[in-house]
BAVEXLO-607712 format. One record per residue (C-alpha): x, y, z; residue in one letter. Coordinates in nm, 2 decimals, m for minus. Each point is the difference from the previous one (the first is absolute). Example, Ala and Ser with C-alpha at 12.3 -4.5 7.8 and 13.67 -1.06 7.14 Angstrom:
// residues 2
{{1.23, m0.45, 0.78}, "a"}
{{0.14, 0.34, m0.07}, "s"}
//
This chain:
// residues 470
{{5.92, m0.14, 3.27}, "x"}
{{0.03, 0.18, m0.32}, "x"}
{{0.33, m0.13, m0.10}, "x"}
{{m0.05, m0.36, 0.13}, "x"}
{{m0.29, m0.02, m0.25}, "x"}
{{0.17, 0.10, m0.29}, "x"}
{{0.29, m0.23, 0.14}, "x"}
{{m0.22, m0.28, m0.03}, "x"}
{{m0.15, 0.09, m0.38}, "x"}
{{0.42, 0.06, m0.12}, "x"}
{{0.08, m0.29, 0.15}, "x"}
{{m0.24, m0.18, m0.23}, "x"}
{{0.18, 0.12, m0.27}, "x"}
{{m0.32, 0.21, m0.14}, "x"}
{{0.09, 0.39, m0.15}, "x"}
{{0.00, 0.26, 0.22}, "x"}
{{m0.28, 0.06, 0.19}, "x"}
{{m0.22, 0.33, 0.04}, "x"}
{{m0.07, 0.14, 0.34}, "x"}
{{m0.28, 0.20, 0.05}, "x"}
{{0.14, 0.28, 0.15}, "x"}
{{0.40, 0.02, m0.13}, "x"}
{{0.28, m0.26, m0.21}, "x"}
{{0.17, m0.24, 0.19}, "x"}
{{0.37, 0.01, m0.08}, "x"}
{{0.14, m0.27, 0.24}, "x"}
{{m0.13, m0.35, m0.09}, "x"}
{{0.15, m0.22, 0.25}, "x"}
{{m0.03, m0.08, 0.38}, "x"}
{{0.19, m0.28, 0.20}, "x"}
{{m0.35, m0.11, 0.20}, "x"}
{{m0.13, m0.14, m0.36}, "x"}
{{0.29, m0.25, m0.10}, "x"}
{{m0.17, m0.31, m0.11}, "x"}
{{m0.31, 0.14, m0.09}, "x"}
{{0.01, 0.05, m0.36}, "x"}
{{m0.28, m0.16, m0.28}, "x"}
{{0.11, m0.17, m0.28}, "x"}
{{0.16, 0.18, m0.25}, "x"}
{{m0.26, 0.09, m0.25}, "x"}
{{m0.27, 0.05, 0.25}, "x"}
{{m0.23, 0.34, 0.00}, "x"}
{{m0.14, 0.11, 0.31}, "x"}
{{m0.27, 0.29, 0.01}, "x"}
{{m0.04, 0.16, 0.34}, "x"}
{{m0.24, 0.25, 0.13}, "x"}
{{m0.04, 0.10, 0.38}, "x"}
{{m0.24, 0.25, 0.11}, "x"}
{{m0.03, 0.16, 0.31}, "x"}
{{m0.35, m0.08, 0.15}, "x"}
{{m0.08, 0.33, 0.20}, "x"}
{{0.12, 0.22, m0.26}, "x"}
{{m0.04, m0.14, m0.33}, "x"}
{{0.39, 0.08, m0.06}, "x"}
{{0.18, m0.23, m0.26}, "x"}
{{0.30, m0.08, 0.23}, "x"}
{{0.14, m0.23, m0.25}, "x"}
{{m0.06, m0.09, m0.40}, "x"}
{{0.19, m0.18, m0.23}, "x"}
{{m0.13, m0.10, m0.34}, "x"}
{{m0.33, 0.04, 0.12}, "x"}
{{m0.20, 0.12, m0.33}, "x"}
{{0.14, m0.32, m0.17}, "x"}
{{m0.21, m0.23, m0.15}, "x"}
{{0.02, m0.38, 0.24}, "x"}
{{m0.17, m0.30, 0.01}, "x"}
{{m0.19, 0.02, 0.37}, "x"}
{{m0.09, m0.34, 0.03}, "x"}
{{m0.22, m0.08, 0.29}, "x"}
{{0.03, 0.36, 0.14}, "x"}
{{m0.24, 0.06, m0.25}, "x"}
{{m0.29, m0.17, 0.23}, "x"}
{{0.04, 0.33, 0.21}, "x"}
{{m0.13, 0.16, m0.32}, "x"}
{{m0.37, m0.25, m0.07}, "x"}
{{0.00, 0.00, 0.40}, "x"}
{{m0.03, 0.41, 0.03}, "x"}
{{m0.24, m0.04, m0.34}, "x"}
{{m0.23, m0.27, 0.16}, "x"}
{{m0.02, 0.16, 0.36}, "x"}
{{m0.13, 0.32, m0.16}, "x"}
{{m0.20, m0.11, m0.25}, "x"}
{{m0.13, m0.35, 0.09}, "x"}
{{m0.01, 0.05, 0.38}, "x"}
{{m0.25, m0.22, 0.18}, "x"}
{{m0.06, m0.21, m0.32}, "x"}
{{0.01, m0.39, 0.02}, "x"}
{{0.02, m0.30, m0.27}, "x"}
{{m0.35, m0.15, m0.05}, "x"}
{{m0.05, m0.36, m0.12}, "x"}
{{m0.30, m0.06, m0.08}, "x"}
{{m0.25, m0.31, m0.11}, "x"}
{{m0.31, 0.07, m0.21}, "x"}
{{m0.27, m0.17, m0.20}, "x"}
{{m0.12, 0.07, m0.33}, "x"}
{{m0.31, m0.26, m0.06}, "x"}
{{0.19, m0.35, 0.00}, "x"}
{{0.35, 0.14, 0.02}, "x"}
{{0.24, 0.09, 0.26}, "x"}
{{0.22, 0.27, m0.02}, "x"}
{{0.32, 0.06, 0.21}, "x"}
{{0.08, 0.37, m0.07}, "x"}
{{0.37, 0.07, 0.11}, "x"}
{{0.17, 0.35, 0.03}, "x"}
{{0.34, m0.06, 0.07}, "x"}
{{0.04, m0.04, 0.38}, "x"}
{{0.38, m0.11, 0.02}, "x"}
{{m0.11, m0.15, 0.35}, "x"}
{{m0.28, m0.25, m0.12}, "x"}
{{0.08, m0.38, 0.10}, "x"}
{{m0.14, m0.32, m0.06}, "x"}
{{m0.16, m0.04, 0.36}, "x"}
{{m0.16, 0.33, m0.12}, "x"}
{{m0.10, m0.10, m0.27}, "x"}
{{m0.12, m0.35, 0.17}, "x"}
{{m0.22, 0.19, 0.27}, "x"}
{{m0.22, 0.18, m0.30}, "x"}
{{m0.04, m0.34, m0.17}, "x"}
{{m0.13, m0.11, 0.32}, "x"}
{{m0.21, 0.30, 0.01}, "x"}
{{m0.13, m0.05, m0.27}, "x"}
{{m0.10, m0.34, 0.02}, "x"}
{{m0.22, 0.14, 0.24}, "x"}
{{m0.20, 0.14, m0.30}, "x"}
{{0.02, m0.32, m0.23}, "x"}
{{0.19, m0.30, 0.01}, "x"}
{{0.01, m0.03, m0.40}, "x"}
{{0.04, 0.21, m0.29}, "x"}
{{m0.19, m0.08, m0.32}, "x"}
{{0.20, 0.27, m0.22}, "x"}
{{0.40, 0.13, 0.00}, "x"}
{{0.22, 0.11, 0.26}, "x"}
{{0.13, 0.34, m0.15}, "x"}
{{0.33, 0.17, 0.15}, "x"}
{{m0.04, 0.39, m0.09}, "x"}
{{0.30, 0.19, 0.02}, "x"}
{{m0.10, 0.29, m0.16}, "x"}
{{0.15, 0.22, 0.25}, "x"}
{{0.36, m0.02, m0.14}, "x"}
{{0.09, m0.05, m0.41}, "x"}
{{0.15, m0.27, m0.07}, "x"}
{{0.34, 0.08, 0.04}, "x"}
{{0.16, m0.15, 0.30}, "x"}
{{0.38, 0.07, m0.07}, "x"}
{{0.16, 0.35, 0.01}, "x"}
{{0.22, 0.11, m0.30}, "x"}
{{0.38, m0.03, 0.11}, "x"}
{{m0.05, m0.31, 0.20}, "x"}
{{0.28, m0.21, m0.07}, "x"}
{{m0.16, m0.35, m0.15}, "x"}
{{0.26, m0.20, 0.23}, "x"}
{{m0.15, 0.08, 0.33}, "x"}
{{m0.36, m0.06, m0.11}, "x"}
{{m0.04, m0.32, 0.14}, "x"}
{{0.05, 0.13, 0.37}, "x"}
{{m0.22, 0.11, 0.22}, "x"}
{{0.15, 0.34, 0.05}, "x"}
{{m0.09, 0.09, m0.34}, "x"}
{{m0.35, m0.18, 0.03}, "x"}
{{m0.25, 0.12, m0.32}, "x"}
{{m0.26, 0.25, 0.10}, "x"}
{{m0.32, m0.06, m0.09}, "x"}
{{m0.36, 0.09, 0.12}, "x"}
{{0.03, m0.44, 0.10}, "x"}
{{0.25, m0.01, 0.28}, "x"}
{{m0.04, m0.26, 0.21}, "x"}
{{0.24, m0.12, 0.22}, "x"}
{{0.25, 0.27, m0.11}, "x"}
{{0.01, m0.17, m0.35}, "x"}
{{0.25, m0.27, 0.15}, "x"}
{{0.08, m0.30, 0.09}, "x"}
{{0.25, m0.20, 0.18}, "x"}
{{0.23, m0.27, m0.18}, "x"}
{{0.31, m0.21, 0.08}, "x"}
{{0.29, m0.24, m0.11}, "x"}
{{0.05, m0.30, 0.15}, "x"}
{{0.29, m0.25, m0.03}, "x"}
{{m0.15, m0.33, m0.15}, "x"}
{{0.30, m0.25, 0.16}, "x"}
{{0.21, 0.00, 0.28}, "x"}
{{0.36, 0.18, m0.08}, "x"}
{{0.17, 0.04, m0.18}, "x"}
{{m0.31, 0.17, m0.19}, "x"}
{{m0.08, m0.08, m0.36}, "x"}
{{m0.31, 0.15, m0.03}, "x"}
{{m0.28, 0.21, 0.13}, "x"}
{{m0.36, 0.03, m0.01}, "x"}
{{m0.19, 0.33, 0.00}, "x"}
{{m0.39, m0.01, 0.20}, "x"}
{{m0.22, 0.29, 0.01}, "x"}
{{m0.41, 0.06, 0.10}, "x"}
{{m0.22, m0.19, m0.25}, "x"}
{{m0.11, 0.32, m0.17}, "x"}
{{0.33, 0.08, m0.21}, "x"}
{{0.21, m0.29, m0.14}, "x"}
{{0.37, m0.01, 0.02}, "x"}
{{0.32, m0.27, m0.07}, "x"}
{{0.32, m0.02, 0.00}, "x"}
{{0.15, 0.07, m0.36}, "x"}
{{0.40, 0.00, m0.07}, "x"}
{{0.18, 0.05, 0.36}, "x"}
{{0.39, m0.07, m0.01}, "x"}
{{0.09, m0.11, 0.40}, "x"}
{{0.25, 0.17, 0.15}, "x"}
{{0.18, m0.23, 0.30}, "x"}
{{0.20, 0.15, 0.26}, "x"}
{{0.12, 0.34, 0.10}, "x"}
{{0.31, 0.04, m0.17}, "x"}
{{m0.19, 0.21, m0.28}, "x"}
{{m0.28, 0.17, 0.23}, "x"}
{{m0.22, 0.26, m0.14}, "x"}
{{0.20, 0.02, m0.30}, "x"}
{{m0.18, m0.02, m0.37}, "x"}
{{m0.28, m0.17, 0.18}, "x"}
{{m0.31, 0.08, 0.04}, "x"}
{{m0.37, m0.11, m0.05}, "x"}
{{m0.19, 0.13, m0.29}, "x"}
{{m0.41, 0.03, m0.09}, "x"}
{{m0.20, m0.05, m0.27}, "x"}
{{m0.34, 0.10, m0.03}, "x"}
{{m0.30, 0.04, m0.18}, "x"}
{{m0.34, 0.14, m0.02}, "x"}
{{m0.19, m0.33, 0.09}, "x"}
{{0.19, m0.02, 0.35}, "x"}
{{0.23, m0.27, m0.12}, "x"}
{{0.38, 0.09, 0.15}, "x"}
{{0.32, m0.22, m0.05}, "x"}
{{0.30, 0.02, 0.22}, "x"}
{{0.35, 0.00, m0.18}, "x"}
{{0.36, 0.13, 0.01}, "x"}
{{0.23, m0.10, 0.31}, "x"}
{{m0.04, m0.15, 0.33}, "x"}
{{0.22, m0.06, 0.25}, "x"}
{{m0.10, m0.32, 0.17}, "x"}
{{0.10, 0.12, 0.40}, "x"}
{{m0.29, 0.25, m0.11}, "x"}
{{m0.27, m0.23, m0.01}, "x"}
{{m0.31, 0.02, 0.04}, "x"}
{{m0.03, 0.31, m0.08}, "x"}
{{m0.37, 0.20, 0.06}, "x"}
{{m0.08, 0.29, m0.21}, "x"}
{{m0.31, 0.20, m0.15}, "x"}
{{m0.13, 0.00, m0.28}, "x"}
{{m0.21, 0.32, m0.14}, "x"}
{{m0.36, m0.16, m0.19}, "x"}
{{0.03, 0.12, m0.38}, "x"}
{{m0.35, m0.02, m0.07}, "x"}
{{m0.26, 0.10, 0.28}, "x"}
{{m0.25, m0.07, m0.19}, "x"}
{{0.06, m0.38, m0.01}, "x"}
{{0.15, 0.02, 0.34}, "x"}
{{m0.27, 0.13, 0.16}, "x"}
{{m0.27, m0.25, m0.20}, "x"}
{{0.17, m0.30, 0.10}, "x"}
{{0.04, 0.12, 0.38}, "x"}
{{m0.45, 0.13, m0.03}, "x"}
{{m0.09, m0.34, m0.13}, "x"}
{{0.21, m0.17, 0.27}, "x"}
{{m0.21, 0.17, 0.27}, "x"}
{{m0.34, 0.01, m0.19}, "x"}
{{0.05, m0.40, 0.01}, "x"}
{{0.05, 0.02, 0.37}, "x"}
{{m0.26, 0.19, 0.09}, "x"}
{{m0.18, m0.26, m0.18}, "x"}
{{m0.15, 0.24, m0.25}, "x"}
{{m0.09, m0.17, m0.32}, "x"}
{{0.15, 0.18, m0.33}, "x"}
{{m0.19, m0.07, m0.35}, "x"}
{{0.13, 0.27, m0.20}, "x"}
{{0.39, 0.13, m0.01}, "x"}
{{0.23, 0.21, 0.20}, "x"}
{{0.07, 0.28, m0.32}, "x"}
{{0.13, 0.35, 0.06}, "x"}
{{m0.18, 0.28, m0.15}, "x"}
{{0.06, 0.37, 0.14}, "x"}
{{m0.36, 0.09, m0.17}, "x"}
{{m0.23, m0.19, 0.23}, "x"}
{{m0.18, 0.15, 0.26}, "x"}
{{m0.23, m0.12, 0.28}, "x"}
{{m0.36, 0.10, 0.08}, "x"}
{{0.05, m0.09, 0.35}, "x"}
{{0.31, 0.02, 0.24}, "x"}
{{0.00, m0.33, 0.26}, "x"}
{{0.30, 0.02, 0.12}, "x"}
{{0.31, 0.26, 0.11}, "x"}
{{0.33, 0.01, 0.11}, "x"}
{{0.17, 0.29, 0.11}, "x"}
{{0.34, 0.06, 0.03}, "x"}
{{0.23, 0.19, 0.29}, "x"}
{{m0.04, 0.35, m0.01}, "x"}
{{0.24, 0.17, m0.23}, "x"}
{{0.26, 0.15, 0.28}, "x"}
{{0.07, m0.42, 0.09}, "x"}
{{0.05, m0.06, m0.37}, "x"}
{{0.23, 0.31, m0.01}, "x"}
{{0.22, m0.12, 0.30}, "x"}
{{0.04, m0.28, m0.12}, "x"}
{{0.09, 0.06, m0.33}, "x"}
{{0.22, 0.32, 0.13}, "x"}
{{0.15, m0.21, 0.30}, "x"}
{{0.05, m0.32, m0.21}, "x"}
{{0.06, 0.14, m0.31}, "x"}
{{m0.27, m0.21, m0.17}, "x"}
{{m0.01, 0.02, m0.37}, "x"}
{{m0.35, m0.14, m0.09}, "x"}
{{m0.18, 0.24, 0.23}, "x"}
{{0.19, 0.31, m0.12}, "x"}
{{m0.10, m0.06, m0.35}, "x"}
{{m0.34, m0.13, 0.07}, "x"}
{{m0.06, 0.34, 0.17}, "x"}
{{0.18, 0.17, m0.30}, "x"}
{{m0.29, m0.15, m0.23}, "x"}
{{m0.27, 0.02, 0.25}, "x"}
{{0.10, 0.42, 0.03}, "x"}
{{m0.01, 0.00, m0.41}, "x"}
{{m0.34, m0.13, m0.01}, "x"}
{{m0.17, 0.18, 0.27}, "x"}
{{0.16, 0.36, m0.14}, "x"}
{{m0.11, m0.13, m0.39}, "x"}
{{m0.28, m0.14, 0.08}, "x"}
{{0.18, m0.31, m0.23}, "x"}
{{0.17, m0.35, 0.08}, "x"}
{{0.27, 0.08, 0.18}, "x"}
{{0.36, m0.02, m0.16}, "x"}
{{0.34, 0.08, m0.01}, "x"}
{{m0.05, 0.27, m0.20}, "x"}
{{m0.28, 0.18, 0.14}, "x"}
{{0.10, m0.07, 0.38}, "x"}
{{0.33, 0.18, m0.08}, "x"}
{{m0.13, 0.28, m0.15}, "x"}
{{m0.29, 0.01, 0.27}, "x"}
{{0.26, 0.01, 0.30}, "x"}
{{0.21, 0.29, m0.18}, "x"}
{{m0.35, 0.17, m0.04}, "x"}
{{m0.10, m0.05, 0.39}, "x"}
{{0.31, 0.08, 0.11}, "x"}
{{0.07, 0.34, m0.23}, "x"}
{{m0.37, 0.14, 0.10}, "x"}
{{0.00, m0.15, 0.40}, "x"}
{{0.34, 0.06, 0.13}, "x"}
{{0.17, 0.21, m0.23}, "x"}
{{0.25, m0.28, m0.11}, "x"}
{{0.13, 0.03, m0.36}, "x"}
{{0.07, m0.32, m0.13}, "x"}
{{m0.04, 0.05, m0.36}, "x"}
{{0.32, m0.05, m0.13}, "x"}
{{0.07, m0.34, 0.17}, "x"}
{{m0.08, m0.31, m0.14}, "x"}
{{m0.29, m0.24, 0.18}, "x"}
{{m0.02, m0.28, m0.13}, "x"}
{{m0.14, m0.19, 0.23}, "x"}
{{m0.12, 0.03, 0.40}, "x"}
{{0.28, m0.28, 0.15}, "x"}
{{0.37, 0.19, m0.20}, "x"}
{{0.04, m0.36, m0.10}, "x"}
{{m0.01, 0.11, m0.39}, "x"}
{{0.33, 0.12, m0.10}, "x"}
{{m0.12, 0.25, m0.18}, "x"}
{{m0.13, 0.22, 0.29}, "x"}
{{0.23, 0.29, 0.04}, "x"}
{{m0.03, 0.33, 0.25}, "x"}
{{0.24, 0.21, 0.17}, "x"}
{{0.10, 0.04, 0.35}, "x"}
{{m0.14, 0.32, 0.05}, "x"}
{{m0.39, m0.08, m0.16}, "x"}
{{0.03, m0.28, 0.28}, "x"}
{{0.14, 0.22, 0.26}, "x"}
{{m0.31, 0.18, m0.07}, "x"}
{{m0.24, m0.33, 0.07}, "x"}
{{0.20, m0.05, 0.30}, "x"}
{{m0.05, 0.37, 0.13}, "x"}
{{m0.38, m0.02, m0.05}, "x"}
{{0.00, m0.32, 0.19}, "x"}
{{0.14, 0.10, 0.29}, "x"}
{{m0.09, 0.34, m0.02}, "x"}
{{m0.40, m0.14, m0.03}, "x"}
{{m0.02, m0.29, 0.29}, "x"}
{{m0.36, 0.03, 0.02}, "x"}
{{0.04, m0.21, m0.33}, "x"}
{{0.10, m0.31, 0.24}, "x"}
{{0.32, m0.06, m0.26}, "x"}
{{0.26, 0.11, 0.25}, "x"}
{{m0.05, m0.37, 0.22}, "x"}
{{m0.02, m0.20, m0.35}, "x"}
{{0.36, 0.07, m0.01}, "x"}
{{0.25, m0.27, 0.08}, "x"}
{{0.22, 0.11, 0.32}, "x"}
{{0.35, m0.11, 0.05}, "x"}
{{0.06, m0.32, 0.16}, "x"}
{{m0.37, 0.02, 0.11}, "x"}
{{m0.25, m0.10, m0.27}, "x"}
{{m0.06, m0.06, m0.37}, "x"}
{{0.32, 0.00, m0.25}, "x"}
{{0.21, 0.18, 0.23}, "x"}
{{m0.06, m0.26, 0.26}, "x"}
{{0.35, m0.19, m0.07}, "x"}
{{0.20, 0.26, m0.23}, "x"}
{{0.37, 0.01, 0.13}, "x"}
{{0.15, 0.29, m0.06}, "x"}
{{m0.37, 0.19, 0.14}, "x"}
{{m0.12, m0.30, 0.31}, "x"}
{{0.28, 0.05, 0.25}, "x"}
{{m0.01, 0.17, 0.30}, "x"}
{{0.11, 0.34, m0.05}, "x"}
{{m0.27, 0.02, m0.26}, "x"}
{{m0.32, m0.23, 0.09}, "x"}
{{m0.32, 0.24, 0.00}, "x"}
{{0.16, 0.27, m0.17}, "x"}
{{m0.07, m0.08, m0.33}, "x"}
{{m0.35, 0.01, m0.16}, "x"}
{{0.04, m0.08, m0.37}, "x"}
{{m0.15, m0.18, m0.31}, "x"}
{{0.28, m0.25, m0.18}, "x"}
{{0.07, m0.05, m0.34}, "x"}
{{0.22, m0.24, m0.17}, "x"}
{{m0.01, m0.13, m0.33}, "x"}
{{0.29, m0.14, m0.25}, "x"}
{{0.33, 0.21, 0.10}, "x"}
{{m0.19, 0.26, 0.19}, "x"}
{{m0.07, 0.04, 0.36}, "x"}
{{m0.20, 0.31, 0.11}, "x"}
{{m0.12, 0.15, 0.35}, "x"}
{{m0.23, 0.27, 0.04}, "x"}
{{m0.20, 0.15, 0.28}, "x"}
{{0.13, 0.14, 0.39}, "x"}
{{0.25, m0.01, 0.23}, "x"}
{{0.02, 0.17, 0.33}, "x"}
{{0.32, 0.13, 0.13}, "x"}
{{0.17, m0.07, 0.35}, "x"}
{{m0.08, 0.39, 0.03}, "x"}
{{m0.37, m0.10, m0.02}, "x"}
{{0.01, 0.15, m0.38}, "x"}
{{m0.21, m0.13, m0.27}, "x"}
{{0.19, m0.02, m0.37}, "x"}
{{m0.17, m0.15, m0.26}, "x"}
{{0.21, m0.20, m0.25}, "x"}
{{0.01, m0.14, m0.37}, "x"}
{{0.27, m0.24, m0.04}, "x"}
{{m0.05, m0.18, m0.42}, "x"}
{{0.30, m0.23, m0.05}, "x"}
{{0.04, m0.06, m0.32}, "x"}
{{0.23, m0.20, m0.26}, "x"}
{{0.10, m0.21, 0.33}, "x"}
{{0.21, m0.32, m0.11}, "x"}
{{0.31, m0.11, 0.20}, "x"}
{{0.24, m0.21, m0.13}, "x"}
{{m0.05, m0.27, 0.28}, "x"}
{{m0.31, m0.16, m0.01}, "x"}
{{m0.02, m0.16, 0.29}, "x"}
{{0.07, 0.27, 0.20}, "x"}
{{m0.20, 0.22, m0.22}, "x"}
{{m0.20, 0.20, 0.27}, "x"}
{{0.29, 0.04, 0.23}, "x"}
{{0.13, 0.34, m0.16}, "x"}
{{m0.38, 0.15, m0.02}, "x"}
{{m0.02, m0.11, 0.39}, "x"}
{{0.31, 0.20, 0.10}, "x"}
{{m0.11, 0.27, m0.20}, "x"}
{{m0.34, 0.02, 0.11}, "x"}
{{0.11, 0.00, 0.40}, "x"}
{{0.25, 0.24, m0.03}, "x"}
{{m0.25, 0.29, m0.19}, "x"}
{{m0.27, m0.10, 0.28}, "x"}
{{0.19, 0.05, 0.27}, "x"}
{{0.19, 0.25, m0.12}, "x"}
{{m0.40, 0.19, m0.01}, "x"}
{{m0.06, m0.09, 0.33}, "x"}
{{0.31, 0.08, 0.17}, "x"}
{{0.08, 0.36, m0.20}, "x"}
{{m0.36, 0.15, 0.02}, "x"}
//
């Protein structure tokens, strides 16, 4: 087993590898034909026996790597400790003639939510002489993590986070042909709330030229306004996509006036936001799922907005302050150096999702989240993990979903921009349980359209080569 792993590091053209016990002086092995990366690509590795704590296998595992969405295992250990039975409140509360809706980030809040504590509290009055104040004074005001690439703002994965999240900050658009073929132009429709067209879009007929120079671009802005652009192949249409809400705040005032009207509660004064307000009186509360639902999902689904709502709610709890990037980070380095030991001070947090470039950590500080995780089930972590071909992101991934391998796998994902990372437990066919950090790095093959077919090969052959050897 030893040699067929450094086998598969040499045959991604990487410099030699270090073993954890001895060198390895013969780098090649007939089984892994075929099953090198790219050239240029890094590959960190780190296996761990699970019985023993010994390091059967290391290779460049003190380098600094972007982890991506392995990351979540980090704000998931951070929020099961310290947040535990914790849930979201939304609250409504009067202040003389105002109303105040006082959000604190619950990444699971959604308009028929929000519709039944209108309703509730038309129950109370069906008018309201003053304002209608949104209060988010549970987060600052900065929704967007540094080292988020501006380009993939306007999706939903990278959806702002604020303390007003409603409806996971997005919404759902699409292009649409506006004549029969062959197609001359398009029209772009979204909900009411956010305002989109159609700018500049050069047609693309045919398939002679597929998937080559062409692709759709997005602009938007801080009023909610998007355009579509770029290149569109015309076989394509329509085409649906999300679009992640720039402002909450105006998001969430046009969507509260919507239902205030059909409640049929009158309005004299203005929907304003002001994070200073407070209520006299509460009327009216939501509550969201308890904190272990929000962390499977978010750990099984990989979901961004509730990883770095949690990341902000953490900060503010532990500061006593709105929650931010900032303080979360630090909080969760803080939580996790005085409650389990885990030394995480010379990585770089960014933010709670990995989805900032600039996050950076080592294979072995999140070996050591992954240890504590298993090693700690009473934390309830252990069946937020995706399970090959079984459930969450590990559901349909090839080189981990077929049948030598299904339900042997529990592990958190991560892929951003030319890296693809893996990082949690696999049991042997001996019954063994290794744990594994696998951060893929520098990852960009020279055929595009085939692009994941070297990582898949790759990936199967380490995986089964763990369960079949150990």
């Amino acid at each position: 087993m030893k040699l067929i792993l450094a086998s598969l590091l040499s045959l991604s053209l990487l410099a030699p590898v270090i073993h954890a016990q001895e060198s390895l002086k013969d780098l090649t092995h007939p089984a892994l034909n075929g099953h090198r990366l790219p050239d240029g690509t890094d590959v960190a590795l780190m296996v761990v026996d699970a019985n023993s704590n010994e390091v059967l296998y290391s290779s460049y595992a003190d380098q600094v790597r972007q982890p991506a969405s392995t990351q979540k295992l980090v704000t998931a250990l951070a929020a099961a400790i310290y947040l535990k039975d914790y849930r979201f409140e939304t609250r409504v509360e009067r202040n003389n003639q105002d109303i105040i809706f006082h959000f604190t980030g619950d990444p699971t809040l959604t308009r028929s939510q929000l519709r039944v504590l209108v309703e509730r509290l038309k129950s109370y009055q069906d008018s309201i002489e003053g304002n209608v104040y949104l209060n988010g004074a549970a987060f600052d005001t900065f929704e967007r993590a540094i080292g988020v690439p501006w380009d993939i703002m306007g999706v939903c994965y990278s959806a702002p986070s604020s303390a007003l999240t409603l409806n996971g900050n997005c919404v759902y658009g699409r292009l649409e042909a506006t004549s029969e073929p062959p197609i001359t132009g398009v029209r772009a429709t979204a909900p009411e709330q956010v305002n989109i067209r159609a700018g500049d879009i050069s047609m693309r007929q045919g398939l002679e030229y597929l998937s080559v120079d062409c692709g759709l671009k997005l602009i938007a802005d801080n009023q909610n306004n998007y355009t579509v652009g770029g290149c569109l192949e015309t076989h394509r249409l329509p085409v649906n996509f999300h679009l992640a809400i720039q402002n909450p705040t105006v998001f969430t005032a046009k969507i509260l006036n919507e239902e205030l009207q059909r409640a049929g509660i009158r309005l004299n004064g203005e929907i304003i936001r002001n994070d200073r307000v407070k209520g006299d009186e509460i009327l009216v509360v939501h509550r969201s799922a308890p904190m272990m639902e929000l962390i499977d999902t978010m750990v099984k689904d990989s979901d961004n907005l509730i990883a770095d709502n949690l990341l902000k709610t953490i900060g503010r709890f532990y500061y006593d302050k709105p929650g931010s990037f900032e303080n979360g980070a630090a909080a969760i380095k803080a939580i996790l150096r005085s409650e389990a030991s885990i030394d995480l001070d010379s990585a770089i947090i960014v933010d709670g999702s990995g989805l900032s470039r600039n996050n950076r950590m080592t294979a072995s500080q999140l070996m050591q989240v992954v240890q504590y995780i298993f090693k700690n089930p009473d934390l309830g972590l252990v069946s937020t993990m995706p399970v090959s071909g079984r459930s969450g992101t590990l559901r349909g991934r090839p080189s981990v979903s077929h049948e030598l391998l299904v339900g042997k796998i529990a592990a958190k994902t991560g892929a951003i921009y030319g890296t693809y990372n893996l990082a949690g437990r696999i049991q042997a066919r001996s019954g063994r349980h290794l744990y594994f950090v696998q951060i893929i790095s520098n990852y960009h093959p020279a055929d595009d359209r085939n692009r994941r077919q070297p990582l898949r090969a790759f990936e199967r052959r380490l995986y089964e080569s763990l369960y079949n050897d150990y």
